[in-house]
C-alpha positions in Angstrom: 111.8 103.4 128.7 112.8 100.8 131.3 114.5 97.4 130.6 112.7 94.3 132.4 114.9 91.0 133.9 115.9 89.8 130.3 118.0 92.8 129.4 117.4 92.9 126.0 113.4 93.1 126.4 112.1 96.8 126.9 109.5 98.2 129.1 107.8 100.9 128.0 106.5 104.3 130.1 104.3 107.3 129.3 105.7 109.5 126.6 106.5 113.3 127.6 107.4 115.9 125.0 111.2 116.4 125.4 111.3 120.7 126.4 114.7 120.5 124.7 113.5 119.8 121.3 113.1 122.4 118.6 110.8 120.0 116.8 108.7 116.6 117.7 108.0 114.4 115.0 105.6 112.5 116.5 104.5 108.5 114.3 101.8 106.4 115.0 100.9 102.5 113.4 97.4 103.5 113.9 95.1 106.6 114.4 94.8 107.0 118.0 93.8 110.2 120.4 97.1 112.0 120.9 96.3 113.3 124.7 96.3 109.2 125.8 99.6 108.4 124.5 102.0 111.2 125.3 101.8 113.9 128.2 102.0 117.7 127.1 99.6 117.2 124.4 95.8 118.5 124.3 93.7 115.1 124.7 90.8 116.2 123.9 91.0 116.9 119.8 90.9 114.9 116.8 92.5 110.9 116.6 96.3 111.2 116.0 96.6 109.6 112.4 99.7 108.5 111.4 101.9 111.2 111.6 102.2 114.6 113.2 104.3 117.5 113.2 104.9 120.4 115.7 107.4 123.2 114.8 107.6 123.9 118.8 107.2 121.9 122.2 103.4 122.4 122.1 101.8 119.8 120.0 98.1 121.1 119.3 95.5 118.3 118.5 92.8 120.6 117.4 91.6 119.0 114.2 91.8 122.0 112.4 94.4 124.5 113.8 97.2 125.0 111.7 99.6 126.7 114.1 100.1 125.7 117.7 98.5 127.7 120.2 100.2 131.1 120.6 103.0 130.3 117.8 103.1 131.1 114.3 104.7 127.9 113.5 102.2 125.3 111.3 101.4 121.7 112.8 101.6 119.5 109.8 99.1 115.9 109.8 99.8 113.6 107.1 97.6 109.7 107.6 99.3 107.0 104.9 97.9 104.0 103.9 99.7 101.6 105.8 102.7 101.6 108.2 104.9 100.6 105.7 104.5 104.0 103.5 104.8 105.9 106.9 108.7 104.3 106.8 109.0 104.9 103.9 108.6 108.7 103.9 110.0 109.1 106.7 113.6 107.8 105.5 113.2 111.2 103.2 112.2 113.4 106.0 115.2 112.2 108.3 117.6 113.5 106.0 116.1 116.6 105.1 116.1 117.4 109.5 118.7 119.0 111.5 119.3 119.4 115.1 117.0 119.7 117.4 114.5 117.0 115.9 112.7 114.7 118.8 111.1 111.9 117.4 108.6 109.6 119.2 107.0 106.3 118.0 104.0 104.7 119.0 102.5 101.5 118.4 103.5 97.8 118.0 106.7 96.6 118.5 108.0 96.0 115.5 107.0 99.0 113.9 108.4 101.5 116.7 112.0 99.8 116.8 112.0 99.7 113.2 111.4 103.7 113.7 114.1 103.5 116.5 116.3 101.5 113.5 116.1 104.4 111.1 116.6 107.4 113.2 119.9 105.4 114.6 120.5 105.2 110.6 120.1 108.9 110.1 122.1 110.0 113.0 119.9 110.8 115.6 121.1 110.0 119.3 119.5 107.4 121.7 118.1 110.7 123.6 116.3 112.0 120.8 114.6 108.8 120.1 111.4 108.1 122.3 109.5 105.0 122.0 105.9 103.5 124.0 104.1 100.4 122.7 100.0 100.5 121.8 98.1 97.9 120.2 98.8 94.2 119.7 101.3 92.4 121.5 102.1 90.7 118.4 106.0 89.7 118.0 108.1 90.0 114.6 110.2 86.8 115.3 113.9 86.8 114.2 115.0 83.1 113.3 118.2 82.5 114.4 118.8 79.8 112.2 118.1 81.2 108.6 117.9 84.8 109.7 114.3 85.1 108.5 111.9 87.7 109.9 108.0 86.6 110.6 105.6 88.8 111.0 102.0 88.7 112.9 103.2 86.1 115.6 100.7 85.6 118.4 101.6 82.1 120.0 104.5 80.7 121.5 105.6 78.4 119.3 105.7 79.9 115.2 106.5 78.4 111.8 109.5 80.6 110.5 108.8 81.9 106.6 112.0 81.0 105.8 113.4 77.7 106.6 110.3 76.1 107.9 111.5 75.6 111.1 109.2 75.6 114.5 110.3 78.6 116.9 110.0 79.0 119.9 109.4 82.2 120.6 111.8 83.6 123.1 111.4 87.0 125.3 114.9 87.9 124.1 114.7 90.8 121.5 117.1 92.5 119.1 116.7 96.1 118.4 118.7 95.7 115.4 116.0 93.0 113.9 113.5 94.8 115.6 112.3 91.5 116.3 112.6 88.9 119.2 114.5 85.8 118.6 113.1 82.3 117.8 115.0 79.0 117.9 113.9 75.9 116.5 111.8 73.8 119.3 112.4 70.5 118.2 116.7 70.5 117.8 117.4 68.6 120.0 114.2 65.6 119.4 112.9 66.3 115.8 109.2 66.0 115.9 108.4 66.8 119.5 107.1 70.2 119.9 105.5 71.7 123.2 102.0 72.5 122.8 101.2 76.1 121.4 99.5 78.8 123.4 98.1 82.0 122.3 100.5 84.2 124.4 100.8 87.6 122.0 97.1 88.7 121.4 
């Protein structure tokens, strides 16, 4: 991962499988071909569903192998509902790991950092944390104001779930919100509010 000219805003690159790992926990927001979003991985097998496990450093994406190729050691799929039950497993299957974990997310924004937020939580270093953005470039947008979180945003200017107020929607963003900040666009002249552009498709 690179960091752009507002330090706070990340850049992502190419995933790679980390050779030092023992395991790769590998998460996705959405089912996607495995081989396009992270190097050392056989492209050309099944969609990547929401999550998959490899007990060495060769991920195999055949959709039905159960051991990676020339290991004993099972590859484990598991596709959930929604995002949200992903996170929610995967709090259980953070503290059940030990060293030598990798874990990479994969998706929108606010669903990788909030990955990035838990394995913080659950003690895994910065270097064992790898994240690359696919999909929408939809924001979560943190107000600063009344400390809500909205969801979905796609323009530059949102309506904030909690207080009401008009945010703009700034490029600054906070891993631990795992959400970029908005402040309110009309502080300074209530009412007057710059024209709203679709900016985050």
């Amino acid at each position: 991962m690179l960091i752009s000219d507002i330090k706070s805003r990340p850049v992502y690159e190419r995933l790679s499988l980390d050779g030092a790992g023992r395991r790769h926990l590998v998460l996705s927001d959405a089912p996607r071909p495995l081989g396009e979003v992270i190097d050392g991985t056989d492209g050309a097998g099944a969609p990547l569903g929401y999550w998959i496990v490899a007990a060495t450093s060769a991920v195999d994406a055949q959709p039905q192998a159960e051991a990676a190729p020339g290991n004993a050691a099972p590859v484990e799929r598991r596709a959930f509902r929604a995002a949200s039950h992903l996170l929610d497993r995967l709090s259980h299957r953070l503290a059940q790991e030990t060293v030598g974990l990798r874990l990479y997310a994969i998706g929108e924004e606010g669903f990788i950092w909030d990955v990035a937020r838990m394995a913080r939580e659950a003690g895994l270093e910065p270097s064992e944390c790898f994240t690359a953005h696919a999909g929408s470039l939809r924001r979560k947008v943190f107000c600063v104001h009344c400390k809500t979180v909205t969801s979905g945003v796609t323009t530059s200017l949102a309506v904030c779930e909690g207080c009401g107020a008009h945010l703009v929607v700034r490029d600054h963003f906070s891993r631990t919100h795992a959400a970029f900040m908005g402040v309110q666009a009309d502080a300074e002249a209530p009412g007057e509010l710059p024209a709203v552009e679709e900016v985050f498709p």
